[in-house]
N, C-alpha and C positions, 0 to 999 in steps of 0.2 A: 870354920868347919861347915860343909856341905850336908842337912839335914839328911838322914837313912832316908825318910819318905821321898825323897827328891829322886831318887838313884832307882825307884823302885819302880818296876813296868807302871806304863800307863794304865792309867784303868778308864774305859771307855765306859759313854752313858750308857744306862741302864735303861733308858727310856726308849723302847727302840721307835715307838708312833712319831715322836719328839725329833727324832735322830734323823729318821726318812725324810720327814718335814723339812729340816734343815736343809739333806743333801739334793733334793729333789724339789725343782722348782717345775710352774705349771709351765709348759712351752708355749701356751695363751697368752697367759699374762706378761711376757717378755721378749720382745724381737731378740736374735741373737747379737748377746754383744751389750744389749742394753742394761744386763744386770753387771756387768764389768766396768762396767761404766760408774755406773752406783757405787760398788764397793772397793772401787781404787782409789777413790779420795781419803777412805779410812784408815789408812796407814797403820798403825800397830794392830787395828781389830783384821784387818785383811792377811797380815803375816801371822799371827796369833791364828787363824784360820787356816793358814799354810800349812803350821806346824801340827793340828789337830787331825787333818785330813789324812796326813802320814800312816796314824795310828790306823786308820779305817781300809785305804788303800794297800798297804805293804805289811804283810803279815810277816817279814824278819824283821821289822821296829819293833825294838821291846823296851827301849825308856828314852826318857826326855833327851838325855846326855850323847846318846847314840847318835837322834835325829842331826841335834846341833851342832855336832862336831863332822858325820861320815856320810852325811845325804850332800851330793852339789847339788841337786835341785833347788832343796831349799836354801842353800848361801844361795845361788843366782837369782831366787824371788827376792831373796832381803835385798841384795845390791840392787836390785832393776828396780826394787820400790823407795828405794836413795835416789838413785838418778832418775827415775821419770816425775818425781816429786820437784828436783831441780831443772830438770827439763821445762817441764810445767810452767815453774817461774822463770822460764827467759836466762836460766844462767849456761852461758857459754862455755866448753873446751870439758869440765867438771865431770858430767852427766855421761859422754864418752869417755873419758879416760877411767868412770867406778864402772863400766859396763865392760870396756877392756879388760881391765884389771879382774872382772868375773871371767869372763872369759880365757884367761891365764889360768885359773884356778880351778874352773871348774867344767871347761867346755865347753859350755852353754852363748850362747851368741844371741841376747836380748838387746835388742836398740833400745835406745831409752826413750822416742818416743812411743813403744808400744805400749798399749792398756791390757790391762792385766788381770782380769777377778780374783775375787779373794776361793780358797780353796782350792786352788788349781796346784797339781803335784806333778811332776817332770820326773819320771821314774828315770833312775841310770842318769841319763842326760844326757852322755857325750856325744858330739855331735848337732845336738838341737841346735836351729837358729829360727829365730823371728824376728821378722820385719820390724821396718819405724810406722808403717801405718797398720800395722796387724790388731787387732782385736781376740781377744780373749775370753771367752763366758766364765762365769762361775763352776767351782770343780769340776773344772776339763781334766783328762787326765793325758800327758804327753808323753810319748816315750823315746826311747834316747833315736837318735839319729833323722828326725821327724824335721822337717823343714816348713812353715810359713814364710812365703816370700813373693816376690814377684816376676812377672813374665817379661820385663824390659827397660826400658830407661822413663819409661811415661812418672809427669810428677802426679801432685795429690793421691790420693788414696788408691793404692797399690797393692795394697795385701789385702789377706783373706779375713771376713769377720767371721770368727767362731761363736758357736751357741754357747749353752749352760748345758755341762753331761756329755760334752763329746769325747769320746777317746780317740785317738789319732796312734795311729800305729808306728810299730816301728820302722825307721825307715820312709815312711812318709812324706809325700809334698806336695801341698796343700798351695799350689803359684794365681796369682792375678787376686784381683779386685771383686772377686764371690762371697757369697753368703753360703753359710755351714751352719744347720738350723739343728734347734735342740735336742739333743739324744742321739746324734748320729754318731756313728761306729765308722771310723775310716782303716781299712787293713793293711796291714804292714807288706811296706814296697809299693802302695797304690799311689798313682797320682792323680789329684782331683784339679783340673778342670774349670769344671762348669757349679753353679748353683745345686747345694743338695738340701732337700728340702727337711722338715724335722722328723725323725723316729724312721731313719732308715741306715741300713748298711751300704756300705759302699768299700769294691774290692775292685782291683786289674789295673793296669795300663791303657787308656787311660780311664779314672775310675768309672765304674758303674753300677748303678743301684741294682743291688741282689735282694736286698729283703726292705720291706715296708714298718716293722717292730726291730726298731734299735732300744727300748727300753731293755734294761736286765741289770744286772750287776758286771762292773766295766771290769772287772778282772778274770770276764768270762770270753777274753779277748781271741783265745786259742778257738773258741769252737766257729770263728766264720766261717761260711761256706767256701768252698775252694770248688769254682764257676770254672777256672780251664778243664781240672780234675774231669768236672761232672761232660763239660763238651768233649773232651778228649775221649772218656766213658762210649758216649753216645756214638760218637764217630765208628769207637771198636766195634760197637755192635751191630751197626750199620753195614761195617764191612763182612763183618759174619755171616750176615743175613745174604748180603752180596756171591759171596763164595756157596753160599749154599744153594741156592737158584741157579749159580753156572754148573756146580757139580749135579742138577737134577735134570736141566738142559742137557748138560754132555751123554747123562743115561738115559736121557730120550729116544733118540734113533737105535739105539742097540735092541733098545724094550720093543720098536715098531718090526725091524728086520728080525728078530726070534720069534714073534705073534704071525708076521708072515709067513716062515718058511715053517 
């Protein structure tokens, strides 16, 4: 029998100083990538982390049982922390066929040589893929349809290294061998390019840095600014202004030939 407590919502910490501390790392203290690095060797403490972030990220998680059974995110962290563990050690053929076989199940298209941090949550998922040389920070938060990959057939390190704190949008692709520096906010449909440096947004085809403060809470993903909107804006009222100087011109000579006669 399944204890009643077990069945019953999560209850998150109470501590919230404690809790910040946790999710929020200094973007000084950590090139991006470097904390993913650290915390993928820990295997059960890093998915135990997986499963904790759920409750913080996704406000319809409401108990343990839910998570484990109805999120693919989290089945594709558990399998890609199977297979990149086997990767790791040199075992052949294994490593793809647990990452396949996520990928049957859950959408998700994790190479198993990718690194991964602990607390990174893949909302929805379907769709998502990451590269074999991609990089990961600590709770990234990824959303479904969102691509890590690269721009060609070149070998070695190919994909993009992510920070600690990035959200990446949906729909997203994140292609080549750049750096994705901590707290950046990439918006959904954008594709990055080039190097974006830490605590900034980034929105458009192809991406560009809109704001310099990516800090906030990453579920606040809807309020990016929308850059075409605001040029498209300006254009109108350019033309406004336009129309209203030919129509003051055309009443010009009318105004000089009544003053004459």
């Amino acid at each position: 029998m399944v204890p009643l407590s077990m069945l019953l919502p999560f209850t998150k910490p109470t501590d919230k100083v404690s809790q910040h501390q946790s999710l929020r790392r200094s973007p000084s203290s950590e090139t991006p990538g470097s904390g993913s690095e650290k915390s993928d060797s820990s295997g059960f403490k890093a998915i135990l982390t997986d499963f904790r972030i759920i409750f913080e990220r996704d406000p319809a998680a409401r108990n343990w049982l839910e998570v484990i059974i109805c999120y693919p995110g989290f089945h594709a962290l558990c399998l890609h922390r199977v297979a990149h563990w086997l990767y790791k050690h040199e075992v052949s053929f294994f490593p793809r066929l647990i990452s396949h076989v996520g990928r049957l199940f859950t959408g998700i298209e994790i190479h198993p040589g990718a690194t991964i941090g602990q607390g990174v949550f893949i909302d929805h998922g379907m769709g998502v893929v990451i590269g074999e040389t991609a990089i990961v920070g600590d709770y990234s938060l990824i959303y479904q349809g969102a691509t890590l990959g690269g721009t060609g057939k070149e070998s070695g390190k190919r994909h993009p290294t992510i920070g600690n704190n990035v959200v990446v949008g949906a729909g997203a692709k994140v292609l080549g061998n750049i750096r994705v520096g901590d707290n950046v906010r990439i918006g959904a449909g954008s594709v990055v390019l080039r190097d974006v440096p830490t605590d900034c947004t980034v929105v458009g085809i192809p991406g560009r840095i809109v704001s310099k403060q990516g800090k906030g809470c990453p579920l606040e993903h809807g309020k990016l600014p929308d850059t075409e909107a605001t040029v498209i804006r300006s254009l109108l009222d350019r033309i406004e202004q336009l129309e209203q100087q030919v129509k003051e011109l055309k009443n010009l000579p009318r105004i000089n030939q009544e003053n004459y006669v």
